[in-house]
OpenMM code with the backbone's topology and positions (N, CA, C; nanometers):
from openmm import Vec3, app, unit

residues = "UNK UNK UNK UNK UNK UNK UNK UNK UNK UNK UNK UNK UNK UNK UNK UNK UNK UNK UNK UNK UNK UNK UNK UNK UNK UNK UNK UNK UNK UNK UNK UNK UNK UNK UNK UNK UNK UNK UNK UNK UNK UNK UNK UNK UNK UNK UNK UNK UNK UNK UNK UNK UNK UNK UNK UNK UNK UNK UNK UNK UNK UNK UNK UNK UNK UNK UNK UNK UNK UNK UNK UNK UNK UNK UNK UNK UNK UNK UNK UNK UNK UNK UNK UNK UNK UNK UNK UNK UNK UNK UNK UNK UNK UNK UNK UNK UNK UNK UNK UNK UNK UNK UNK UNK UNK UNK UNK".split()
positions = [
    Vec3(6.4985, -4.8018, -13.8053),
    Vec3(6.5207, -4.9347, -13.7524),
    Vec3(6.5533, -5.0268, -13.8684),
    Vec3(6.6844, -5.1404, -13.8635),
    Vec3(6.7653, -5.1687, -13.9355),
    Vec3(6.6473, -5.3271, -13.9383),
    Vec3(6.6474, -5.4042, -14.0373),
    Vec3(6.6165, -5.5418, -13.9882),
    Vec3(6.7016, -5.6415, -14.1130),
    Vec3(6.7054, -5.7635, -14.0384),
    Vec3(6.7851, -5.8721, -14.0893),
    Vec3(6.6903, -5.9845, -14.1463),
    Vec3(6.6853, -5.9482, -14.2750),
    Vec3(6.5694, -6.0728, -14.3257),
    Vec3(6.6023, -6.2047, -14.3084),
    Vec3(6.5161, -6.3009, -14.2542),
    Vec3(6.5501, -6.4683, -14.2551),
    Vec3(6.6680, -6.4949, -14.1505),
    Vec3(6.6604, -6.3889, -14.0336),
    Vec3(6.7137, -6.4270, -13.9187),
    Vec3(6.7621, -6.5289, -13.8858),
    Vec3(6.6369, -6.6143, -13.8557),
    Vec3(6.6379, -6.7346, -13.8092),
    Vec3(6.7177, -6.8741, -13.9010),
    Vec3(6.7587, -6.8281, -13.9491),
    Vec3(6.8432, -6.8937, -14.0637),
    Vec3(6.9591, -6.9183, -14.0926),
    Vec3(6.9936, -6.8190, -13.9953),
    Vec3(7.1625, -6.7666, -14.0184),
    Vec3(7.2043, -6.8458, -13.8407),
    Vec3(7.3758, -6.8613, -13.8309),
    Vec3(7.4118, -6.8890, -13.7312),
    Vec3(7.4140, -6.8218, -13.6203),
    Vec3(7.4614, -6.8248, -13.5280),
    Vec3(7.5015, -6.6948, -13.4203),
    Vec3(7.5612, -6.6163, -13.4779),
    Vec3(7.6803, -6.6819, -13.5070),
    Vec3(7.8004, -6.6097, -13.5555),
    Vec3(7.7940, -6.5260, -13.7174),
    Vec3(7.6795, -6.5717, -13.7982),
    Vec3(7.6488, -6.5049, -13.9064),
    Vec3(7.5297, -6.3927, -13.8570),
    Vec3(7.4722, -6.4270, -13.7673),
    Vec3(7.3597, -6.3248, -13.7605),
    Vec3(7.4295, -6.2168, -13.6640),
    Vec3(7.5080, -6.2103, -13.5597),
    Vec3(7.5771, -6.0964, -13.4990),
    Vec3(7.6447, -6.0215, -13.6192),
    Vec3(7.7595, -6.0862, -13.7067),
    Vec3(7.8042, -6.0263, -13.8110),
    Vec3(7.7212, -5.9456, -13.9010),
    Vec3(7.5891, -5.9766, -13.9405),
    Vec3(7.4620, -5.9246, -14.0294),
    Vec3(7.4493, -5.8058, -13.9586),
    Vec3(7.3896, -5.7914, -13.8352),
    Vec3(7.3553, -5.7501, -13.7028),
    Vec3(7.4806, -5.5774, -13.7460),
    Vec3(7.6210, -5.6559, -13.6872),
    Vec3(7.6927, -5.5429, -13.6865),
    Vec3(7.7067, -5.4762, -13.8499),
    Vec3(7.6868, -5.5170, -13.9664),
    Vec3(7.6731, -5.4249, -14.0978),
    Vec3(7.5655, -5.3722, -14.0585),
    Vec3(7.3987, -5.4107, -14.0327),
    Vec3(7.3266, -5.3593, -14.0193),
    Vec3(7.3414, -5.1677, -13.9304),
    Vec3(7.4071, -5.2319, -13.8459),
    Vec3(7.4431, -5.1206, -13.7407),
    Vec3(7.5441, -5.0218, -13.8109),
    Vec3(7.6388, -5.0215, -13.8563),
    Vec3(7.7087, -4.9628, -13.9367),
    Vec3(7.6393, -4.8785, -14.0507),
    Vec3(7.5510, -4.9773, -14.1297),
    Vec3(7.4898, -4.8864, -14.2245),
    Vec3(7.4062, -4.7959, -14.1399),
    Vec3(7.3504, -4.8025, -14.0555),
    Vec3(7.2440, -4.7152, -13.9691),
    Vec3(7.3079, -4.6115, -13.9249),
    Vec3(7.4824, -4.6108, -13.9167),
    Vec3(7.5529, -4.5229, -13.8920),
    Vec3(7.5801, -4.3896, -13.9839),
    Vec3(7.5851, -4.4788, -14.0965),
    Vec3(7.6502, -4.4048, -14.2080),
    Vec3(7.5302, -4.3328, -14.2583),
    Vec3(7.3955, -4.3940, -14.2419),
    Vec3(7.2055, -4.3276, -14.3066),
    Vec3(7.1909, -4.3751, -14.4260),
    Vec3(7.2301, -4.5254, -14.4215),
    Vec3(7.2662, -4.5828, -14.5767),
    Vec3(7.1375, -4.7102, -14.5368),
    Vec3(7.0629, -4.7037, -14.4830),
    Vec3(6.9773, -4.8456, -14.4854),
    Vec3(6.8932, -4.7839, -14.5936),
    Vec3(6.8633, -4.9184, -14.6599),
    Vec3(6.7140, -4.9236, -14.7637),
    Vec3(6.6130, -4.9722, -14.7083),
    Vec3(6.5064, -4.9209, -14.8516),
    Vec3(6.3398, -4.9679, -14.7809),
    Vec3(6.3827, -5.0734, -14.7922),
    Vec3(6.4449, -5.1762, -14.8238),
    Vec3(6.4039, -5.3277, -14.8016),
    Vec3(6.4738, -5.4143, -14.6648),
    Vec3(6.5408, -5.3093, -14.6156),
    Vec3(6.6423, -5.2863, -14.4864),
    Vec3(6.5683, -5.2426, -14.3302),
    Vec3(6.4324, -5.1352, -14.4172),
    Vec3(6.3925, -5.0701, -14.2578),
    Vec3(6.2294, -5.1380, -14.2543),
    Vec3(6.1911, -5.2087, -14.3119),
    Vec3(6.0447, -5.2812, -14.2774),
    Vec3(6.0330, -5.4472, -14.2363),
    Vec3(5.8934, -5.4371, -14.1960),
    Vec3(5.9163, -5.6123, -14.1721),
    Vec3(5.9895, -5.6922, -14.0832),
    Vec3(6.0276, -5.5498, -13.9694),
    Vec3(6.0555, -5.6487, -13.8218),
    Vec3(5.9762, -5.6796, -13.7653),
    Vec3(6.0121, -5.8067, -13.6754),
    Vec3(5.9237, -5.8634, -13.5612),
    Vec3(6.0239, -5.8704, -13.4397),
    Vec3(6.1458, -5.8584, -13.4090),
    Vec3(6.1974, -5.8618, -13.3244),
    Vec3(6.3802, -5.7246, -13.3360),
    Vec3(6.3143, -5.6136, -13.2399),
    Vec3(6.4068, -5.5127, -13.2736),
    Vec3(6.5218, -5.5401, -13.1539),
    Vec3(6.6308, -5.4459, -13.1695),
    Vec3(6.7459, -5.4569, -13.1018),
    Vec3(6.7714, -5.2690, -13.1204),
    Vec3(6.8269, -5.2170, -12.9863),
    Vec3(6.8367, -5.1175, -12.9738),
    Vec3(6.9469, -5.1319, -12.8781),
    Vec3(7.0729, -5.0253, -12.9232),
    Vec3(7.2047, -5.0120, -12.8357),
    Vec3(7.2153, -4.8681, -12.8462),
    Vec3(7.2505, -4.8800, -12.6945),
    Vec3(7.2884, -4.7007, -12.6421),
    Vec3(7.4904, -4.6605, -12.5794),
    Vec3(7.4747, -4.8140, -12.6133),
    Vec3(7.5936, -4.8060, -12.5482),
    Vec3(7.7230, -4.6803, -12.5665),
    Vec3(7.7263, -4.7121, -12.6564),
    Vec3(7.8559, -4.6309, -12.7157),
    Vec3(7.8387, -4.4782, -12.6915),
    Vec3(7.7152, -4.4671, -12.6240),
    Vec3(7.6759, -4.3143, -12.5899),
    Vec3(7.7188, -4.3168, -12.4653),
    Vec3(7.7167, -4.4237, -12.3961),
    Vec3(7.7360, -4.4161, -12.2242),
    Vec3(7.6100, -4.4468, -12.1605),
    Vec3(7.5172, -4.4618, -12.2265),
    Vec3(7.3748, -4.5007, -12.1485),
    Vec3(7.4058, -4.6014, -12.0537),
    Vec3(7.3326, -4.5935, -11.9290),
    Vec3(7.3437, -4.7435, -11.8102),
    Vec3(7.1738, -4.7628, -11.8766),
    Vec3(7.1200, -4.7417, -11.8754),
    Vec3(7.0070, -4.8171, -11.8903),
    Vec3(6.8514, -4.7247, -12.0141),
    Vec3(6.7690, -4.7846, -12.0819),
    Vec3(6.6782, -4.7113, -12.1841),
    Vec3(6.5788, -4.8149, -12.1661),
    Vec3(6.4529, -4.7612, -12.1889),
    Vec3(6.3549, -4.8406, -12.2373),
    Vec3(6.2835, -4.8130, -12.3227),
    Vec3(6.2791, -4.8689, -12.4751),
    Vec3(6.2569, -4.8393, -12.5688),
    Vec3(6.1424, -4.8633, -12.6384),
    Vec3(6.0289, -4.8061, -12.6999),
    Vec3(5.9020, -4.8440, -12.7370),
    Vec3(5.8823, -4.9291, -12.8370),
    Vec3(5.8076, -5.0218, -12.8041),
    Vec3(5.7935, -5.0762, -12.9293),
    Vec3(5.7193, -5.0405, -13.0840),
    Vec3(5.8561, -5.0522, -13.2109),
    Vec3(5.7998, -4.9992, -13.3219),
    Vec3(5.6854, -5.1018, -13.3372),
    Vec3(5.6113, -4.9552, -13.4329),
    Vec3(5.4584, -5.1157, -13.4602),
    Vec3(5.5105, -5.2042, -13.5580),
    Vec3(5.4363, -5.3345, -13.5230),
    Vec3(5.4186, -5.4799, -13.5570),
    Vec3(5.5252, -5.5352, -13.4783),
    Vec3(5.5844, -5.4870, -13.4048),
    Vec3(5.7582, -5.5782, -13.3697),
    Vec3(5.6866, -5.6408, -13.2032),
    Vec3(5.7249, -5.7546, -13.1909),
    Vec3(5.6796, -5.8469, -13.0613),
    Vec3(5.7954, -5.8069, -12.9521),
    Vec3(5.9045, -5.7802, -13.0174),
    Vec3(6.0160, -5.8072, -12.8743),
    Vec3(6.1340, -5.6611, -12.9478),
    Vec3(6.1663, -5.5703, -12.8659),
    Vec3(6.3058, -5.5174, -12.8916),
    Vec3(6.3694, -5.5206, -12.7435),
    Vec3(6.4942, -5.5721, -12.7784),
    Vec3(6.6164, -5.5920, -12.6783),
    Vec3(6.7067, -5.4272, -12.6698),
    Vec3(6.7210, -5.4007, -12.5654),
    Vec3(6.8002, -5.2840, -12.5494),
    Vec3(6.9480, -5.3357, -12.4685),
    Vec3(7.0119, -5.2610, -12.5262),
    Vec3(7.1366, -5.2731, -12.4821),
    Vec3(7.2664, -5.1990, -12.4028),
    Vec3(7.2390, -5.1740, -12.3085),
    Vec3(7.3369, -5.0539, -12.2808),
    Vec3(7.4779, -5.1042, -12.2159),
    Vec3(7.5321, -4.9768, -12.1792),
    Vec3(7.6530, -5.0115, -12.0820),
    Vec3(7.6826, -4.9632, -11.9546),
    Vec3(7.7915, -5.0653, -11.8663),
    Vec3(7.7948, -4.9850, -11.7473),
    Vec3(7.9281, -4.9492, -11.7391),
    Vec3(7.9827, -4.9448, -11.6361),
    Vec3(8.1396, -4.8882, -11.5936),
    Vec3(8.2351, -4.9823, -11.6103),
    Vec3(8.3283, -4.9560, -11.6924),
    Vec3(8.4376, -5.0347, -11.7054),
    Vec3(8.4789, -5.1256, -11.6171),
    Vec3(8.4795, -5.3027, -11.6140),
    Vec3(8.5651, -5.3134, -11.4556),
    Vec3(8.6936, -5.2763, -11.4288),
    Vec3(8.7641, -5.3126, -11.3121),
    Vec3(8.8960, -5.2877, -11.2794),
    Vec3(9.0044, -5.3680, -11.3983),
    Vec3(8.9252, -5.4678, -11.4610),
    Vec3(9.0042, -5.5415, -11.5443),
    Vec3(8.9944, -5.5323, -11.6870),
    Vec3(8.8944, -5.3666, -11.6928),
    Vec3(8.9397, -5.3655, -11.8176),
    Vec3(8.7781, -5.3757, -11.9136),
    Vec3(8.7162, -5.5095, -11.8889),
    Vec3(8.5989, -5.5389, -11.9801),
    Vec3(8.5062, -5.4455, -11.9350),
    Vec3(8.3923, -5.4202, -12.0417),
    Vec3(8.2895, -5.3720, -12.0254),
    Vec3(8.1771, -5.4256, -11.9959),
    Vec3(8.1228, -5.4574, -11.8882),
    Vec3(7.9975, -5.5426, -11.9309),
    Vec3(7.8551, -5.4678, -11.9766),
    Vec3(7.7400, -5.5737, -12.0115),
    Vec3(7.6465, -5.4877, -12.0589),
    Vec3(7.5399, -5.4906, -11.9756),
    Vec3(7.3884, -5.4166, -12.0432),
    Vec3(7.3059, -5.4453, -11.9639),
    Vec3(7.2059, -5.4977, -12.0811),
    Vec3(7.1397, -5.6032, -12.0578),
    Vec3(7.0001, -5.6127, -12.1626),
    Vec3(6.8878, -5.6208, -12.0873),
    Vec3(6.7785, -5.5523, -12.1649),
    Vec3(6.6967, -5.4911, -12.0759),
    Vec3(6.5588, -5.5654, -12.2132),
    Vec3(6.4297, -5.5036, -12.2244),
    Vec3(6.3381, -5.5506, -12.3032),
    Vec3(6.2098, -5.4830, -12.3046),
    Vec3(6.1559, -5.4525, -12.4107),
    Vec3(6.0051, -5.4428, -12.4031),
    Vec3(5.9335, -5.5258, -12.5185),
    Vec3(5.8256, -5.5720, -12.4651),
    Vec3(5.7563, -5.6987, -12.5416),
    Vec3(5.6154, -5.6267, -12.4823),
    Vec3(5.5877, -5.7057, -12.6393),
    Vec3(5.4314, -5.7489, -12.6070),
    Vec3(5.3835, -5.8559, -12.5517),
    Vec3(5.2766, -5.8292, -12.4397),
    Vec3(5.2534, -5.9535, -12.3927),
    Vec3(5.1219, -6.0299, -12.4325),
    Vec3(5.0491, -5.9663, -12.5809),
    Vec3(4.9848, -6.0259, -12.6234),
    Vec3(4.9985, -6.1306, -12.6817),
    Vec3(5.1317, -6.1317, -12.7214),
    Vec3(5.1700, -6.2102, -12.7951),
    Vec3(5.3275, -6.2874, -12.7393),
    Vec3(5.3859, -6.2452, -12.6363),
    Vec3(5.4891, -6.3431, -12.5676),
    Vec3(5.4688, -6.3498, -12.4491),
    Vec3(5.5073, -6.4087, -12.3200),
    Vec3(5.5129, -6.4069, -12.2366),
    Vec3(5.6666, -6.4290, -12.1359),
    Vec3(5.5875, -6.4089, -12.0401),
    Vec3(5.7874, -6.3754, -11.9836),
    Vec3(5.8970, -6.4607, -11.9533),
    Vec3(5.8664, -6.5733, -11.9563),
    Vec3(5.9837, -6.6925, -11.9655),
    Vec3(5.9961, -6.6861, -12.1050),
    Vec3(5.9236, -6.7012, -12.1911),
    Vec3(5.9960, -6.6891, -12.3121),
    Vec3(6.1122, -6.5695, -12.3922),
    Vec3(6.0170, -6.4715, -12.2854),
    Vec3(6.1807, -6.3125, -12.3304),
    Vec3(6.2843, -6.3790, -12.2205),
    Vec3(6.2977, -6.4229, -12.1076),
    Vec3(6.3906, -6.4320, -12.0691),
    Vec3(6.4770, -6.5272, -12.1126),
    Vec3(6.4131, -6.6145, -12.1486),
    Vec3(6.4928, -6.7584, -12.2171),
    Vec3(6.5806, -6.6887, -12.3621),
    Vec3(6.4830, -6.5699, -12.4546),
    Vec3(6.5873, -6.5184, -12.5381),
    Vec3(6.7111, -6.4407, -12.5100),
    Vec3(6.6942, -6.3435, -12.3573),
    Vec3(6.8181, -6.3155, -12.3214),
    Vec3(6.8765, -6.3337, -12.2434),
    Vec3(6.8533, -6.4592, -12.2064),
    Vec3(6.9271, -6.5392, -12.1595),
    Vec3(7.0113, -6.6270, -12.2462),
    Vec3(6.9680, -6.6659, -12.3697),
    Vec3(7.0403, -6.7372, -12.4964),
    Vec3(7.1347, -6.5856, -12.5274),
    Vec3(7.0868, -6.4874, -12.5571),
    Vec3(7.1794, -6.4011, -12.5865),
    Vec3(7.2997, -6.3698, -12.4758),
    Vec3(7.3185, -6.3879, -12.4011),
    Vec3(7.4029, -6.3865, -12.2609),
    Vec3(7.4658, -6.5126, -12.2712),
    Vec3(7.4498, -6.5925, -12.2861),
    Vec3(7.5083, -6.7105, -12.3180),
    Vec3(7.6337, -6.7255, -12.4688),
    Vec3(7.5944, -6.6804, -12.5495),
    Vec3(7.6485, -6.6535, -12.6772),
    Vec3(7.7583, -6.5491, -12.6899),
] * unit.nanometer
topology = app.Topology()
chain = topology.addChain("A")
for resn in residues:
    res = topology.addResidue(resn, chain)
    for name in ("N", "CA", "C"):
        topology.addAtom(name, app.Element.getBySymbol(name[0]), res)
């Protein structure tokens, strides 16, 4: 598991970009220790495999990972997705995951 230090810091548009190197290096088996510790909020995509739907455990210490899959092409072409979630609810509760992917759906 890839993580993006000082997240919250970066724009949309810089943190998707971070996001997709991150993913890339995870491709290639090129992340470092200073790359795979110290998440609190994971992201998991199945897409590109064809997954419609995963539910993914949460690594320890992480509050929220977002999963991502895909469904069937429409007639016009786009793909849409699915985001899905597992959280802790010791520590979030459920308007607050939905309000995050719901900001992510929005973006």
């Amino acid at each position: 598991m890839g993580v993006i230090r000082d997240a919250a810091s970066l724009s949309p548009k810089e943190f998707l970009s971070a996001l997709g190197e991150l993913q890339m290096d995870a491709f290639r088996g090129k992340i470092s220790a200073e790359s795979s510790s110290g998440m609190t909020v994971s992201f998991s995509s199945l897409a590109k495999q064809g997954v419609k739907r995963h539910v993914p455990i949460l690594p320890p210490r992480t509050a929220l990972i977002i999963a991502h899959s895909a469904l069937s092409p429409r007639e016009d072409g786009t793909e849409p997705a699915v985001l899905g979630c597992t959280y802790d609810h010791q520590l979030l509760h459920g308007a607050a995951v939905a309000g995050v992917l719901n900001h992510i759906v929005e973006l």
